[in-house]
Structures are given as structure tokens and as C-alpha cells.
N, C-alpha and C positions, 0 to 999 in steps of 0.2 A: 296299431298294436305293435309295440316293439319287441323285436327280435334278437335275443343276445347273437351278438360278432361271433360268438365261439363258435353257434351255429354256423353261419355261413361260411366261418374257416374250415371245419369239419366237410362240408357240403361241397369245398374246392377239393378235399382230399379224394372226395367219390367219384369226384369226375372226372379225376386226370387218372382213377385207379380201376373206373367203371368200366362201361360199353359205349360212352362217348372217347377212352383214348385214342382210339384209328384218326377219328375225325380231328384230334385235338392235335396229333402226331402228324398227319396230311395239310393243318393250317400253321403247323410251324417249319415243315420242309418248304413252302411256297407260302408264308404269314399275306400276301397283297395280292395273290392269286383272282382268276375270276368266280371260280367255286368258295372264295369266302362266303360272301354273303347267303349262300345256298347251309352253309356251314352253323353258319347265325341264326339261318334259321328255322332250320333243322333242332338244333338245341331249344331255341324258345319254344316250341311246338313242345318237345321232352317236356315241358316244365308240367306241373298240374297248378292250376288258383284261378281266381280272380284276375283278368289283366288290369289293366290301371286304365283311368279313366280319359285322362288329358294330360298334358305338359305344359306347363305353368314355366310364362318367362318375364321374371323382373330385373331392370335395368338399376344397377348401383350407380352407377357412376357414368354421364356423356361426355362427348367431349368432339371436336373436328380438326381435320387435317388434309394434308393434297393426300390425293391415291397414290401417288409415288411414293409417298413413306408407306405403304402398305404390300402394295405390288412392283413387283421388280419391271421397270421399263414401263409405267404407269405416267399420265398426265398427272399435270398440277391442279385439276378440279379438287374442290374440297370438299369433304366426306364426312359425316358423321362415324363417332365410331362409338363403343359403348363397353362398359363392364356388363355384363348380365350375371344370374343367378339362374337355377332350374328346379320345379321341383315336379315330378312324377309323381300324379297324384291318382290315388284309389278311392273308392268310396272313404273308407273310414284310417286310412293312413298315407303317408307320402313317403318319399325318397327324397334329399336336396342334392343335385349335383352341384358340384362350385361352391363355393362361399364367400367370394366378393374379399371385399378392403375397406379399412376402415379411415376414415379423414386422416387420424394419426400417421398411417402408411403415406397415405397419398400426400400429405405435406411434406414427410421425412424423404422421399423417392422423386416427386415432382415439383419441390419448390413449396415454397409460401404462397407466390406471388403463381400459380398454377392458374390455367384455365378452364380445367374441367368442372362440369356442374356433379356438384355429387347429394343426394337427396339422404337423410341421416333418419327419414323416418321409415325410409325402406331398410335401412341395414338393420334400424330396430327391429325389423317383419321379421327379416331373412334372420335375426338370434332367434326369435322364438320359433321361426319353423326349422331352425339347425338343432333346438332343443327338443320339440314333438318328432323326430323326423324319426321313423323306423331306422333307417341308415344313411347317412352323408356318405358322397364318392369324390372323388376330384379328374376333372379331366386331364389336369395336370397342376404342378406342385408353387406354377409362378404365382409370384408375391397376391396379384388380384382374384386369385383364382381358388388360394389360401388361407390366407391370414383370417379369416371369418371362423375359420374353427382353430386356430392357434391361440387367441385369447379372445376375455369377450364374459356377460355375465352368468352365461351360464358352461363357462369353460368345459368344467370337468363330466358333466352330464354330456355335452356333445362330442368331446371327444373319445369316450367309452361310444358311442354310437360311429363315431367315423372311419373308416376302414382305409386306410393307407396301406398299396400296395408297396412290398418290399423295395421295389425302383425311387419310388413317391417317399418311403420312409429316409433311406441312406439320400438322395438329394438335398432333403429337410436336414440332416445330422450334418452333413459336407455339404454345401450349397457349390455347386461348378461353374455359378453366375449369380450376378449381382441381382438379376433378378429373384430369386428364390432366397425366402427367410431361412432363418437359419433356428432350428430348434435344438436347446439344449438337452440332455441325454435325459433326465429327471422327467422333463417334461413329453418326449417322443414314447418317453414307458406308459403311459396314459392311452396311449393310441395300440386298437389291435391292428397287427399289419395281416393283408391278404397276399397269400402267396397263387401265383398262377399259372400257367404257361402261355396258351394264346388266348384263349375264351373262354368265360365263367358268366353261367348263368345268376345272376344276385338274386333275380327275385322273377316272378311269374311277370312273363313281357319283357323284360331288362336281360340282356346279355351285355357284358363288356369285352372291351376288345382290344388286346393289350397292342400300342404303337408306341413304343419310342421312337425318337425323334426329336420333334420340338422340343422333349425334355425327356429324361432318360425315364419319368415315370409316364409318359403323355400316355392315355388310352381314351377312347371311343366308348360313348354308352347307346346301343343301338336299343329303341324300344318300339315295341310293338303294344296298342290300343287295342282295348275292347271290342272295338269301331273295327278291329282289324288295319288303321292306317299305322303305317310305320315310319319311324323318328329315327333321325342317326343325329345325336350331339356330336360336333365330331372336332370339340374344342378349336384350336389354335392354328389345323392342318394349314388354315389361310386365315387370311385375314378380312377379305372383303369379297366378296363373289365373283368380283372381277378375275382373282388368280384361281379361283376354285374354276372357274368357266373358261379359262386361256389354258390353266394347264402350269400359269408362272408362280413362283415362288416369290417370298419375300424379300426385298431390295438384299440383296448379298452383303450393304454392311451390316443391318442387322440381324443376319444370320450368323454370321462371326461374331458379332455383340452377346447373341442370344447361346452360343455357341451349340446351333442345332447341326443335326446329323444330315447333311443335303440329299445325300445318298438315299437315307430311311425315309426322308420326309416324301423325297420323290417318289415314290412304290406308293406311298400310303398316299398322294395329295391324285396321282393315277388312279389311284383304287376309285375313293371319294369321285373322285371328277366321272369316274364310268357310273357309280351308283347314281347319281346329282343326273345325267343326263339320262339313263333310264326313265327315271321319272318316276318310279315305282315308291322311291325312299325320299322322306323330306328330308334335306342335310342342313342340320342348324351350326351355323358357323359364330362364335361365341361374339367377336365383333362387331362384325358387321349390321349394326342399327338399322340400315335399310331394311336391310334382308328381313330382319324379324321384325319388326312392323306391319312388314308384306306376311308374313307368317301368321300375322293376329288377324291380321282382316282377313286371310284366309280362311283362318279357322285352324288351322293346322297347330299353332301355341295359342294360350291363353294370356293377357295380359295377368297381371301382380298372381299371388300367391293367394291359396286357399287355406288359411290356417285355422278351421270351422274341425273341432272332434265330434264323433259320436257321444 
């Protein structure tokens, strides 16, 4: 069942104006603190619904590389690595985080002559679940991670549903890396933007959790199941489990390529790495092919998409 965006714009205004601001105001004097995630979820508790049911993860796009293009001071073994897509589903409605890239991007970006395997009948899934989908989010704003709801055939239909925060919106309008499309002014009017400060509950189970960084709109969608188990997407923080588990960050040229924040990413890639060894939180790292594979036989993600209505 879809939800007009005004709603949830409205429903950010309550919460930074409500009886969650103490809390909202204590995660942005310390935003990577150890009492975040107490913080998290605290607020999902707040929520009243239905939580959702599972988290649904389908791959756009593979591809493989040494781990040293991933992780800083990594061996040359070679890695699968992947595009994913997500979609947080309820009985009778879904969420999509991400929306993937379409062959056009990926030949315009990586050549003709590219070697990634890219599957086109998933991206047709992923348009029609970015068109049923209560709300699209982005973990952040880079080209594979976007362009799924920038065009496409049911353009205008999903992006009245896709909520681009204000960081995520001006990245799109000035792009500050070659990474990131660039969307014209006509067409960013299409999109409602979410404003926020550090945490905003979207939906019953779903808290987000504003990080810049990797990109000046990156943020974390933590969700908590039916089941009670709990999900942290926590997009791009790393790239392969390898620097999520050592604590290292991305090879430093392409951090200056990407031109992330080393400082912001470091705080938040700390955070991550304390929740991940907890053990409490699954931490799905948007890349990393391994990892979510390992996630599906666990049980913990769901392979492809459930695009079934009531």
C-alpha cells in the first residue's frame, strides 16, 4: 500500500520536534558513539505496524578483482564483487533500497569491451519493484546505486515514491565525483527530498541513519524483522568484509578518486566494525558477493525479489 512522501516528510518534522529530540540531539553531538545503536533502537521500538517480513537481495550486476583494489594493504587473491539491489518486504507491501544501473551506464562508465556479467532481466524485476514499492531509499547517491530510479519505464511513477535526502538531492544537481550522475533541475523537481538530522524512522522496523562520508548523502538503513533479527545495510562503509573485519579502509587511491571523507568514514567504518563483531546485527555490505551469498544460506537475506500483491 503506498504511502504519499508528504507523509513521511511531515513525520521527519515530528521527530526532530517531538520527545525523540534529546535522543536525536545526543546522536549528533557523538553521531558514531557506542550508544548509537541503543539509539536505533530505541526509536524502532517507538514505531507502531507490522514489522516486515525479510530482506530480499538481488544482484544487478558481477564482476571479480584482486582484494587490494578493495582493501587498503590487501593481497592480489581475486574476489568476486557485485552490484546488489534490496528490497524490505512486508506481507503485502515492500521498501527498495538501491536501484542498481542500467547496461547503458555500465558501458558509458566501464567501457564496451567491460567484463562484468550484468543480468537485464533482473533490472527489468528491480523497475517493477521500484514502481509497486511503498518508498525507494538510496544508500547513497553513486552512479550503481542510482541511476535505477533516475530513468527507466516507469520513470515518473517511482520517482514520486523515492525520497532523496537533501545531501543525496544537491550531490545529484553538482555531482563532486565522476562517480555520481548528474541530474538536471526539471527533472530532481520530480523527486520529494527528505530532510533529517541523524535518525529517522521510515517505516515500522526501518530506521535510517544519516553517514556521510563515502558520499556526502551515504546513510545506513538499519532494520529490524518480525523474527525480531536485525539488518544493518550499511551500503559502501567497505567494500569486502575483509576491511570491515581488520578495521582498513579502501586503497587510498581510490579514496581520493571517490573523494570520500577518511576522517567521517573512519568513525562510522569503527562503529560498523563494533556492531559486525557483536554479533547481535547482521551488517550487509553492498559488494561484497561473498558475504551475501553467505547471508542467503543463512537465512538471514533472501535471494531475488518478491514482486507477488495482495
Amino acid at each position: 500500500m503506498y504511502r504519499n512522501p508528504c507523509t513521511i516528510l511531515k513525520s521527519a518534522a515530528l521527530v526532530l520536534a517531538g520527545a525523540l529530540l534529546p535522543a536525536s540531539l545526543a546522536a549528533q553531538a557523538a553521531p558514531f558513539s557506542d550508544s548509537l545503536l541503543g539509539q536505533v533502537r530505541a526509536l524502532e521500538r517507538a514505531q507502531r505496524g507490522e514489522r516486515p517480513l525479510a530482506v530480499h537481495v538481488m544482484k544487478i550486476v558481477e564482476s571479480a578483482g584482486p582484494l587490494a583494489n578493495y582493501v587498503a594493504g590487501a593481497d592480489s587473491q581475486r574476489v568476486p564483487s557485485c552490484f546488489p539491489v534490496f528490497q524490505i518486504r512486508w506481507r503485502d507491501r515492500w521498501i527498495v533500497v538501491d536501484a542498481g544501473l542500467d547496461r547503458e551506464t555500465i558501458t558509458r562508465f566501464y567501457g564496451a569491451t567491460n567484463r562484468l556479467t550484468y543480468w537485464p532481466d533482473r533490472y527489468d524485476r528491480l523497475q517493477a519493484a521500484l514502481r509497486d514499492a511503498d518508498h525507494v531509499v538510496l544508500t547513497h547517491e553513486h552512479l550503481d546505486h542510482a541511476v535505477g530510479v533516475t530513468r527507466g519505464p516507469y520513470f515518473r511513477q517511482v520517482a514520486a515514491k523515492t525520497l532523496l535526502t537533501a545531501e543525496q538531492m544537491q550531490a545529484l544537481l553538482d555531482p563532486p565525483s565522476r562517480g555520481i550522475i548528474r541530474l538536471g533541475a526539471d527533472t530532481a523537481a520530480l523527486f520529494p527530498t527528505l530532510r533529517y538530522d541523524r535518525l529517522f524512522p521510515l517505516a515500522p522496523g526501518v530506521v535510517l541513519i544519516k553517514a556521510p562520508g563515502h558520499t556526502p548523502g551515504a546513510q545506513f538503513v538499519y532494520v529490524r524483522l518480525a523474527s525480531g533479527r536485525e539488518i544493518l545495510l550499511a551500503g559502501d562503509i567497505a567494500w569486502q568484509t575483509e576491511g570491515l573485519a581488520t578495521g582498513r579502509q579502501k586503497p587510498d587511491v581510490t579514496v581520493r578518486s571517490l573523494g570520500e571523507d577518511s576522517v567521517a568514514v573512519r568513525a562510522q567504518l569503527d562503529w560498523v566494525r563494533r556492531v559486525f563483531e557483536e554479533g547481535a546485527v547482521s551488517v550487509v555490505l553492498s559488494h561484497d558477493s561473498r558475504s551475501l551469498d553467505a547471508l542467503v544460506a543463512r537465512g538471514t537475506l533472501v535471494n531475488d525479489f518478491d514482486l507477488a500483491l495482495p
